[in-house]
Residue frames relative to the residue before (quaternion, step in Angstrom):
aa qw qx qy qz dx dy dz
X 1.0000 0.0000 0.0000 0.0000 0.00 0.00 0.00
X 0.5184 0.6757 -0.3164 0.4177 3.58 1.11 -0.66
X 0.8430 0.4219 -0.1104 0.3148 2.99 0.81 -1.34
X 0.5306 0.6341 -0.2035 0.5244 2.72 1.75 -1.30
X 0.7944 0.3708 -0.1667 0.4512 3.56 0.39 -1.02
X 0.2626 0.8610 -0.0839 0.4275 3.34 1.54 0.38
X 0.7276 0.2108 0.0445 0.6513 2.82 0.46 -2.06
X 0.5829 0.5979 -0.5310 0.1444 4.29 0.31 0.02
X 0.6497 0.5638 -0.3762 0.3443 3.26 1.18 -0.69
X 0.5238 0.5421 -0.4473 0.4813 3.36 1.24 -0.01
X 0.6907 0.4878 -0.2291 0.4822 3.55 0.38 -0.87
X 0.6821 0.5153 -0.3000 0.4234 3.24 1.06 -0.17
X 0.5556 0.6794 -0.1275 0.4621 2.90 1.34 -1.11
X 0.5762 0.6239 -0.1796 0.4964 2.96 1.33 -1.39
X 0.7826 0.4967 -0.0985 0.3620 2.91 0.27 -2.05
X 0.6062 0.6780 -0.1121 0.4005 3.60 1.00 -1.19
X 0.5158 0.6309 -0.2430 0.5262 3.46 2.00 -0.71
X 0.7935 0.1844 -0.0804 0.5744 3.77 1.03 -1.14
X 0.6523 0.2169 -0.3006 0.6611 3.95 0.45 -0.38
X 0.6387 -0.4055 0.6118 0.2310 2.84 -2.58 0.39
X 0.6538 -0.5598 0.3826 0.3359 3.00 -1.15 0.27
X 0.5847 0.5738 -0.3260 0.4718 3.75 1.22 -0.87
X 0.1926 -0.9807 0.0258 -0.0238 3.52 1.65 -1.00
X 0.7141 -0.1816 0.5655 0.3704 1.27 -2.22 -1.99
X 0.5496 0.5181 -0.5149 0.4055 3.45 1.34 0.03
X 0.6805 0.4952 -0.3698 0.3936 3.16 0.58 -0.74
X 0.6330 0.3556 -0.3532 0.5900 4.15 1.23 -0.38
X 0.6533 0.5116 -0.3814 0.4074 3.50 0.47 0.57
X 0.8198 0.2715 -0.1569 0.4792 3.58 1.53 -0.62
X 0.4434 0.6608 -0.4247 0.4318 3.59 2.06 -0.07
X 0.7719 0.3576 -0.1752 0.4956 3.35 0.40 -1.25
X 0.5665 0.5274 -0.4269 0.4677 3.98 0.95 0.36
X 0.6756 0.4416 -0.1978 0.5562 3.20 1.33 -1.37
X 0.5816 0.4491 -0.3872 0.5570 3.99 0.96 0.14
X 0.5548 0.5818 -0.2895 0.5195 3.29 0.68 -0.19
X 0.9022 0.2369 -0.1184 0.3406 2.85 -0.01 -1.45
X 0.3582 0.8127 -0.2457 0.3884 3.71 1.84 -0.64
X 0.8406 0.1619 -0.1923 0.4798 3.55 0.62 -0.93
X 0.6029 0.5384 -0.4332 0.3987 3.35 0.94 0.39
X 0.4945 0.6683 -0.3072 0.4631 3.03 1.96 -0.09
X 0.6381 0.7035 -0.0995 0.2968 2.81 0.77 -1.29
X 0.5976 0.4600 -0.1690 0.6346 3.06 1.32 -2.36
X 0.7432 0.2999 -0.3931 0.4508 4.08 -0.31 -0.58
X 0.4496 -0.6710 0.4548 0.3752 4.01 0.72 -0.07
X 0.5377 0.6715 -0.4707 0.1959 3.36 0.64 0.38
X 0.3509 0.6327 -0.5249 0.4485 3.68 1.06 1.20
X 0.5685 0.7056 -0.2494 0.3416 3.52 0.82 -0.51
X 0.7129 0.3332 -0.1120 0.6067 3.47 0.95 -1.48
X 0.6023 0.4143 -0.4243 0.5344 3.83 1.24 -0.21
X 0.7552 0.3561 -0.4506 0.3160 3.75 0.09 -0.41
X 0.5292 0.4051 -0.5830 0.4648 3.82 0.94 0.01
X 0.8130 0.1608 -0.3922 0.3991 3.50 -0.42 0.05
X 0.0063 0.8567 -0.5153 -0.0196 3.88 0.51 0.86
X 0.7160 0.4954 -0.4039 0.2806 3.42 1.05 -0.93
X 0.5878 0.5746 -0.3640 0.4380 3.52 1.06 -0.76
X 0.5965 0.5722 -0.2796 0.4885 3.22 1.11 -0.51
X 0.5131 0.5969 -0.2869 0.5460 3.49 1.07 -0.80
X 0.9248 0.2389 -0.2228 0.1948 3.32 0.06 -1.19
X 0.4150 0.7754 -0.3197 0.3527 2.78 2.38 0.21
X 0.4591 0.6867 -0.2488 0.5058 2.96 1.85 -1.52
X 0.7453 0.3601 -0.3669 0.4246 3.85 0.14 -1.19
X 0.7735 0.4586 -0.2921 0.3257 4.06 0.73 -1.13
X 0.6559 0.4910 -0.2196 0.5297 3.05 1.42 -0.83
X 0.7984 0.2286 -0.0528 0.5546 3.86 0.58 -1.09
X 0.6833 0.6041 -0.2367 0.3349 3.53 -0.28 -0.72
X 0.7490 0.3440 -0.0004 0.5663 3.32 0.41 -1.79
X 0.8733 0.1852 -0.1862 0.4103 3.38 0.11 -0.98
X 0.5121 0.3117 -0.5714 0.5605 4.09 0.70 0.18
X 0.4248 0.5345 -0.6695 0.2926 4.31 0.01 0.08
X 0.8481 0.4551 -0.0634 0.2637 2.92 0.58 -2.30
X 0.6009 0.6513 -0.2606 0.3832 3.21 1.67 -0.74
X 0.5416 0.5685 -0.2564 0.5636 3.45 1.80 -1.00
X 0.6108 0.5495 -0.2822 0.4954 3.90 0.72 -1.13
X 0.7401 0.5167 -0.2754 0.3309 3.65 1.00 -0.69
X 0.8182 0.3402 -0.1171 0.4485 2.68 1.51 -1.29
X 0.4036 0.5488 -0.5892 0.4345 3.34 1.30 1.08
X 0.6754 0.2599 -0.3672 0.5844 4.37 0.85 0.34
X 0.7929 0.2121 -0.2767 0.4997 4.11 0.60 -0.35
X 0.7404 -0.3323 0.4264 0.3995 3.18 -1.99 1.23
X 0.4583 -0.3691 0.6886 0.4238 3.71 -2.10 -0.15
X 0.6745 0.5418 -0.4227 0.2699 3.49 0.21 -1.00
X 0.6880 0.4024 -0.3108 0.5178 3.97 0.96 -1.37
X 0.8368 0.3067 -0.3813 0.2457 3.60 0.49 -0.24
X 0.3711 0.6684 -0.4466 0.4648 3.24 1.58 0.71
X 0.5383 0.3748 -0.3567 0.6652 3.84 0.98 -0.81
X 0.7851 0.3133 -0.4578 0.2755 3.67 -0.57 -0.51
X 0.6785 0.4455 -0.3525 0.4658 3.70 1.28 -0.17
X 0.4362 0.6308 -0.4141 0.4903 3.40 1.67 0.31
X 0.6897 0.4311 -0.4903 0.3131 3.50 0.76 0.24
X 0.0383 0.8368 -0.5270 0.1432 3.33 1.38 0.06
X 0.7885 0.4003 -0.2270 0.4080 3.67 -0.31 -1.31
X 0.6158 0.5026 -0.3512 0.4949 3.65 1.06 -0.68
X 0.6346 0.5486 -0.2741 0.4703 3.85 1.27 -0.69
X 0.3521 0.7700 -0.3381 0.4109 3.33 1.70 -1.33
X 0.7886 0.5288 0.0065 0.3136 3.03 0.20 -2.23
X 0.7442 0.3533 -0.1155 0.5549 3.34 0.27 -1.04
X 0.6062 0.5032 -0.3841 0.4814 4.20 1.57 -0.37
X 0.4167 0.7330 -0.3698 0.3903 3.25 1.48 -1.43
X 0.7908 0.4739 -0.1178 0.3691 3.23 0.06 -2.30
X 0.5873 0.6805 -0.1662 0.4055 3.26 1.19 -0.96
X 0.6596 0.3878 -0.1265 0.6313 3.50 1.13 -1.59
X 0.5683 -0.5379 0.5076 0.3607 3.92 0.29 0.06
X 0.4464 0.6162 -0.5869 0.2767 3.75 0.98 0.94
X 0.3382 -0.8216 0.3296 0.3194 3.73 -0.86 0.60
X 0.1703 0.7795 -0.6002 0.0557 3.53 0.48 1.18
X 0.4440 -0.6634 0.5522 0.2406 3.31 -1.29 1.23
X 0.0945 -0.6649 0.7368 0.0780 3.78 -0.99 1.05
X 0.3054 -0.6556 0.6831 -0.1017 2.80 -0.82 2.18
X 0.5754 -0.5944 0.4004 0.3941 3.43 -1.57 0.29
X 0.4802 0.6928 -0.3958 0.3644 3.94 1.16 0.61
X 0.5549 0.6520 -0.1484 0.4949 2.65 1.86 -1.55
X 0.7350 0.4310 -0.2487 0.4606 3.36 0.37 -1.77
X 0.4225 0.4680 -0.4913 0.6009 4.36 1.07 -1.03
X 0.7526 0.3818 -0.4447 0.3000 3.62 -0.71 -0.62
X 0.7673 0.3641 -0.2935 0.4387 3.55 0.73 -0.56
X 0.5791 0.4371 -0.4219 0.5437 3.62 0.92 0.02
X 0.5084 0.5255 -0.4500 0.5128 3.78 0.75 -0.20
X 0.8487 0.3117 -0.2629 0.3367 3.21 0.41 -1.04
X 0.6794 0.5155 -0.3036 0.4248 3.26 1.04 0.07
X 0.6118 0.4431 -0.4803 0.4456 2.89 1.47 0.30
X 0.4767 0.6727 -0.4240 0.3747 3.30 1.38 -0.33
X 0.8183 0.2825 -0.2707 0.4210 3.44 0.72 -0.27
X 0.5078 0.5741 -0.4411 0.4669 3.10 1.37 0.42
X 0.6060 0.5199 -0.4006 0.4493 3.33 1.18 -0.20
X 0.5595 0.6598 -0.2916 0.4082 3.40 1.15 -1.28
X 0.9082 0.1204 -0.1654 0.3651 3.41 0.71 -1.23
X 0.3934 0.6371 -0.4330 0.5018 3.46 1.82 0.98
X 0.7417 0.0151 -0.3367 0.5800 3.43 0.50 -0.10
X 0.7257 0.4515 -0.4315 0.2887 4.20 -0.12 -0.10
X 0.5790 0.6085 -0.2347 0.4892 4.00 1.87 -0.11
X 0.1711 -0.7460 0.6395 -0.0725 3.47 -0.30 1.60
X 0.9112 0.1054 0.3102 0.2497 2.79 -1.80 0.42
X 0.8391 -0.0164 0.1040 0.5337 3.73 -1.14 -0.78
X 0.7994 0.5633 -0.1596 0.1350 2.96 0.45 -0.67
X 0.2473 0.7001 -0.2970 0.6004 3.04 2.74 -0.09
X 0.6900 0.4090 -0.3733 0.4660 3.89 0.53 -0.21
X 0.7081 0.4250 -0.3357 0.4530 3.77 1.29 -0.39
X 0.5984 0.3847 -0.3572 0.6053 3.87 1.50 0.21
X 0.5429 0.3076 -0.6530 0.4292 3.43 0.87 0.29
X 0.5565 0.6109 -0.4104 0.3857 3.97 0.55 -0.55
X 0.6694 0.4940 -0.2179 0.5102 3.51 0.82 -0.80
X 0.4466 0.5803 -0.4137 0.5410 3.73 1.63 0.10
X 0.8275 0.3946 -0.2246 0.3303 3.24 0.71 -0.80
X 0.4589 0.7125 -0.3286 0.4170 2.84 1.81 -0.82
X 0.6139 0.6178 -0.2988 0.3902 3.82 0.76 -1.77
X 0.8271 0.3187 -0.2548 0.3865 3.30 0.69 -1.98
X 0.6095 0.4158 -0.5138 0.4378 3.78 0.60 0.00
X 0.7545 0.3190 -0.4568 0.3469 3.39 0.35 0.37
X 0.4436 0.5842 -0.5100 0.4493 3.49 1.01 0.60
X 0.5500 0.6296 -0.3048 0.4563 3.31 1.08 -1.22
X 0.6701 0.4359 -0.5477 0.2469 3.47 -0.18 -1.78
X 0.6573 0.5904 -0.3395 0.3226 3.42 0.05 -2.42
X 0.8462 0.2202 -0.3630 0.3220 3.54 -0.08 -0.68
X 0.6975 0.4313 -0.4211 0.3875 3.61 1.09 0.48
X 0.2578 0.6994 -0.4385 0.5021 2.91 1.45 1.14
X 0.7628 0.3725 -0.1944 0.4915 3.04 0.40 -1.80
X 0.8276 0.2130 -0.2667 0.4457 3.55 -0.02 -0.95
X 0.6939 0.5099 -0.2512 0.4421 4.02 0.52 0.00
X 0.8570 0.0602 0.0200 0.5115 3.53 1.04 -0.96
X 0.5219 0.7073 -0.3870 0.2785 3.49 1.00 0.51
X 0.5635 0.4862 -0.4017 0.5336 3.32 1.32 0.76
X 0.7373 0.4604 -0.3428 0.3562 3.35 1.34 0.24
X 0.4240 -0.6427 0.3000 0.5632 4.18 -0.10 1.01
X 0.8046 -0.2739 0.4331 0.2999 3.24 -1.97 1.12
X 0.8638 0.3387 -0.2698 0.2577 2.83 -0.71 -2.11
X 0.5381 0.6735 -0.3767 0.3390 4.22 1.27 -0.97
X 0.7795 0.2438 -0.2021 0.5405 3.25 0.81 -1.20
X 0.4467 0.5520 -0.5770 0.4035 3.89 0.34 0.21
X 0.7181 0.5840 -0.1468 0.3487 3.11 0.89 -1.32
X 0.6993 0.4232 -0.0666 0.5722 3.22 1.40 -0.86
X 0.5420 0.4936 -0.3891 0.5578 3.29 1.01 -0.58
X 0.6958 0.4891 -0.3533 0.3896 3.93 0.43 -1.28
X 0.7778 0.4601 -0.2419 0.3533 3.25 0.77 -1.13
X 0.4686 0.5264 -0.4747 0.5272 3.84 1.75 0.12
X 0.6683 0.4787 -0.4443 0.3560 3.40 0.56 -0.95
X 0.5755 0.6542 -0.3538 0.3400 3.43 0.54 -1.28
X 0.7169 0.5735 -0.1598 0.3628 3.17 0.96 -1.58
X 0.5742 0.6520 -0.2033 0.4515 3.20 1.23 -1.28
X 0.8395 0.2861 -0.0126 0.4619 3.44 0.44 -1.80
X 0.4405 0.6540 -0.5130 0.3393 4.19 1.69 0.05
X 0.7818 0.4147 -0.4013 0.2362 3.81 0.74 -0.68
X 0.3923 0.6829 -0.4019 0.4671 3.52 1.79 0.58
X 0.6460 0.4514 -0.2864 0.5449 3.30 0.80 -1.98
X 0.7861 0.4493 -0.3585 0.2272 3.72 0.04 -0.47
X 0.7136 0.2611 -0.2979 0.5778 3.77 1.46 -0.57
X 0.7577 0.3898 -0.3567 0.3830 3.46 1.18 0.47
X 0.1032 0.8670 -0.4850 -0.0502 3.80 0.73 1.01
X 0.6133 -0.5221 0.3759 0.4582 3.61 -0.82 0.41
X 0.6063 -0.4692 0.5800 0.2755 3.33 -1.59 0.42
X 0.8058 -0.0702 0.0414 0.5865 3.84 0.27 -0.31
X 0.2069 -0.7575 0.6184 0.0300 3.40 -1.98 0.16
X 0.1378 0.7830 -0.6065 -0.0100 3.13 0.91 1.78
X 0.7185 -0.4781 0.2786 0.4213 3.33 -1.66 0.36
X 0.3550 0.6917 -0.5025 0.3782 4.14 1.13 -0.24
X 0.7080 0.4871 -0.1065 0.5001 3.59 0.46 -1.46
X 0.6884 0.4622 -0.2751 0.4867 3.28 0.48 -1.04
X 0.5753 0.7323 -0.1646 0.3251 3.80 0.90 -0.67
X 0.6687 0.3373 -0.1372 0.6482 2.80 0.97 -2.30
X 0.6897 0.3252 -0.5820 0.2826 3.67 0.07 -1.00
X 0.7916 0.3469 -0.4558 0.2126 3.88 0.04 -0.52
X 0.5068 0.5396 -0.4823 0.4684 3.75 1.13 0.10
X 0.7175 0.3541 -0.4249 0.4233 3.89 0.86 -0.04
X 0.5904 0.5922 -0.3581 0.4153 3.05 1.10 -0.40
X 0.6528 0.5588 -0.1677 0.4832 3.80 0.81 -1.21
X 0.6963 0.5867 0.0196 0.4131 3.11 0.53 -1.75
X 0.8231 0.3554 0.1062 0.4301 3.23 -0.25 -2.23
X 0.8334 -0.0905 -0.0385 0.5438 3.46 0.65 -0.56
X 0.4536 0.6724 -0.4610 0.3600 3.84 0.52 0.25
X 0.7462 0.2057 0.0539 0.6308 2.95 0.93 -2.06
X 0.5039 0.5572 -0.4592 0.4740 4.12 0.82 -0.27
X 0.8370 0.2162 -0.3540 0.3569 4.04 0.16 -0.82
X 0.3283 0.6470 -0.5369 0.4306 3.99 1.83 -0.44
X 0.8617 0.1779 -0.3311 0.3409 3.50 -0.01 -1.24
X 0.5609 0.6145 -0.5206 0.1918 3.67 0.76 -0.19
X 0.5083 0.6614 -0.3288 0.4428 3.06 1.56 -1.07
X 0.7362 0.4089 -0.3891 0.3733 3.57 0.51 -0.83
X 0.5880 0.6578 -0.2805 0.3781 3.81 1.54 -0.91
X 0.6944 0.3735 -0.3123 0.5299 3.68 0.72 -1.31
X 0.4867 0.5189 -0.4473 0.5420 4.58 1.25 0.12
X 0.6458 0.4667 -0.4475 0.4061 4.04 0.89 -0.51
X 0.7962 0.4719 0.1044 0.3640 2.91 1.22 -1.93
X 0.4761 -0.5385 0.5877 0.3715 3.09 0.25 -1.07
X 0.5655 -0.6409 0.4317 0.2881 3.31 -1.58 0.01
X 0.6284 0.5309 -0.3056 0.4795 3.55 1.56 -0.07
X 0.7232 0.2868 -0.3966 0.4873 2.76 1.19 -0.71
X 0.7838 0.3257 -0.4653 0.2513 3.64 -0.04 0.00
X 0.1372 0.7318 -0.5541 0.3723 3.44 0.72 1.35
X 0.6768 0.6166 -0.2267 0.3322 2.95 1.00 -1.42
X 0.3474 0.6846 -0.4031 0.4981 3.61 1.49 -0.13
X 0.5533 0.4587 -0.4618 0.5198 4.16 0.91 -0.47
X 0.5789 0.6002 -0.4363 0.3381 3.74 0.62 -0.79
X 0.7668 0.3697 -0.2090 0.4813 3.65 0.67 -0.74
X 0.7189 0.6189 -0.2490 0.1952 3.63 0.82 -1.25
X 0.5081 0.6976 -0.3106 0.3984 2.94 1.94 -1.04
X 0.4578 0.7731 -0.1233 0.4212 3.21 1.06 -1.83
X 0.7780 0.4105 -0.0854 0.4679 3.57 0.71 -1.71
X 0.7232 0.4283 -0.1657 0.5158 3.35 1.62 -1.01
X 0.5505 0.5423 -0.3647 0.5194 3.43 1.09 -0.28
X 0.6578 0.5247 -0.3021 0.4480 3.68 0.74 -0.94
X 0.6486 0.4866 -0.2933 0.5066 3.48 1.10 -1.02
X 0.6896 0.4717 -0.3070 0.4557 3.53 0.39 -1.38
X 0.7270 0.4315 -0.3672 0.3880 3.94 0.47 -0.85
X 0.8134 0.3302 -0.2320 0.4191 3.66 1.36 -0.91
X 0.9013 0.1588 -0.2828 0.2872 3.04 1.17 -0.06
X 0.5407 0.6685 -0.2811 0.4263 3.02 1.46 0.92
X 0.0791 -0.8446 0.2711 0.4550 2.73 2.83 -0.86
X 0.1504 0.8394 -0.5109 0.1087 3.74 0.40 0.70
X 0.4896 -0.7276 0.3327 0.3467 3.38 -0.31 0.55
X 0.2967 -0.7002 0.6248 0.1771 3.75 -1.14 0.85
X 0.1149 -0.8875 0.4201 -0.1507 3.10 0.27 1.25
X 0.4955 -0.6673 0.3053 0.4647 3.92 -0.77 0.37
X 0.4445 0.6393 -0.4694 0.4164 3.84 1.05 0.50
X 0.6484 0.4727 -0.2226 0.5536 3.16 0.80 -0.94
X 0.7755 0.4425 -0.2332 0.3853 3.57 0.29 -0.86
X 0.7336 0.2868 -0.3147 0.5296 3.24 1.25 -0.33
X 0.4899 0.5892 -0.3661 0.5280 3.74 1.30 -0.56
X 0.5451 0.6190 -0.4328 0.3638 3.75 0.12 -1.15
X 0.8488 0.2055 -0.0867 0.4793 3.63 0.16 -1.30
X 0.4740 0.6297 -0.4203 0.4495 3.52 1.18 -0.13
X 0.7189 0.2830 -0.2735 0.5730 3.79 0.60 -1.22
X 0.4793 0.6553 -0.3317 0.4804 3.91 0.56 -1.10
X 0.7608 0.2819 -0.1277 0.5704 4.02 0.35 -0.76
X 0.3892 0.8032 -0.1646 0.4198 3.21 1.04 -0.60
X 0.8502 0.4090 0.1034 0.3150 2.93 -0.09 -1.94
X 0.5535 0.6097 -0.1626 0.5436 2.79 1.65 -1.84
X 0.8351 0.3955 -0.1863 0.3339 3.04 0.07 -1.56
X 0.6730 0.5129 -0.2742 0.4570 3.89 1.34 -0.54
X 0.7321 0.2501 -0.3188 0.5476 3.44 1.09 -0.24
X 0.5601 0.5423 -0.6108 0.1382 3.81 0.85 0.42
X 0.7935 -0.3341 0.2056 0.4652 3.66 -1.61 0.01
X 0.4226 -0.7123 0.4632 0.3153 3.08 -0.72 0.83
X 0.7039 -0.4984 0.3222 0.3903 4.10 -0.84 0.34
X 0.7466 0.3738 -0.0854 0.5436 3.37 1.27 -1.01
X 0.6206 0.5114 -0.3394 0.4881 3.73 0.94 -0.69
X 0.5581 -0.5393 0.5462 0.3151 3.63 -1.53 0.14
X 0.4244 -0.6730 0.3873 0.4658 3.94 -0.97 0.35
X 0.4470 -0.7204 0.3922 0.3569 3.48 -0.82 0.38
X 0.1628 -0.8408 0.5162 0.0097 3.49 0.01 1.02
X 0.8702 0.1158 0.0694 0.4738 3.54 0.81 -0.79
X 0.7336 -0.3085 0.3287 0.5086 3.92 -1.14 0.71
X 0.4513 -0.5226 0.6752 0.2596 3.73 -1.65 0.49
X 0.2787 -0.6526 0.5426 0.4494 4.38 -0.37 0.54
């Protein structure tokens, strides 16, 4: 998952050059949610997702919807690399929703170092690597972070008795829905094969086979721990974005990088007094 989730911001980035942002969401979740639909279907797992559609719905908006809009919008003014660290703080949000939703994690004084680490890590990130225009695509990237902190836990505590594959499937196919009467009066000016690429490696890749298995991770784990998958991915997206996009490794990155990255670690690890989380909340 690390990896896999990794490699979009490149492909975005990519992708983001010829389509709008609205798009490529929508050429990133039709042909996932066709895909993925009749295999739903054949195991019946479309059935137990549509009686409870609205919670479903609003996963779709925190988890999909909202934040691949805002994430594309970002990365037409920020590197893949800065918005991979800024979505790397995810777990530190995790935390501080958890607490939020009435969950009882104990923020010990490791925990709490982890979040001031991480916030300075991105204050550093976006004090020396944020221009101009571009303070409007990390305020977007605020939102991006918190719908993915959110999603996982309305998984776990809202949808984790229902199969994975129903709501992936269903979730893709609201989004799709949502964003087809754009993709349709607004088609790109051209289709060089770059574009053509990323959308089907995100599409295939990135979110077909990226949310089957996540769904199957946050059922091993939990939802905190498998956040922790931002620890590695960033890492994956910097490497891409410096070698093959030549972006610049700059002193934001270099000092941010390990600021959120340490962070993180340290805010979502077990707390001294709590049990490890090993498994779904019932």
């Amino acid at each position: 998952m690390s990896v896999i989730w990794g490699i979009p911001y490149l492909l975005i980035r990519v992708a983001v050059r010829d389509l709008s942002p609205a798009t490529l969401v929508f050429a990133r979740t039709a042909p996932a949610a066709l895909m993925l639909l009749p295999v739903a279907a054949s195991r019946g797992a479309l059935v137990p997702v549509l009686r409870r559609w609205r919670v479903v719905l609003l996963y779709t908006a925190v988890e999909l919807g909202i934040p691949w809009l805002l994430l594309a919008r970002a990365e037409q003014r920020l590197s893949s690399s800065l918005t991979s660290l800024l979505v790397a703080t995810v777990p530190s949000v995790g935390l501080l929703a958890n607490r939020l939703g009435g969950r009882a994690d104990l923020l010990d004084r490791r925990r709490l170092a982890g979040l001031v680490l991480g916030l300075a890590g991105v204050a550093v990130l976006v004090g020396v690597d944020v221009h101009g225009a571009s303070f409007g695509a990390a305020a977007e990237m605020i939102v991006v972070v918190t719908g993915y902190a959110v999603g996982p836990m309305l998984i776990n505590r809202q949808l984790s008795d229902l199969p994975g594959v129903g709501v992936v499937a269903a979730s893709l196919a609201m989004t799709a829905l949502a964003y087809a009467p754009w993709a349709i009066t607004h088609p790109p000016h051209r289709y060089p094969a770059s574009a053509i690429a990323s959308v089907v490696g995100l599409t295939v890749v990135c979110t077909a086979l990226a949310f089957v298995l996540f769904f199957q991770l946050i059922a091993e784990v939990g939802p905190s721990r498998a956040t922790v998958i931002t620890y590695v991915n960033p890492a994956v997206a910097v490497l891409l974005g410096v070698t093959v996009l030549g972006e610049p490794f700059g002193a934001g990155l270099a000092v941010g990088f390990p600021l959120v990255l340490l962070g993180s670690i340290l805010a979502t690890s077990p707390a001294r007094s709590a049990a490890v989380e090993t498994a779904p909340a019932p």
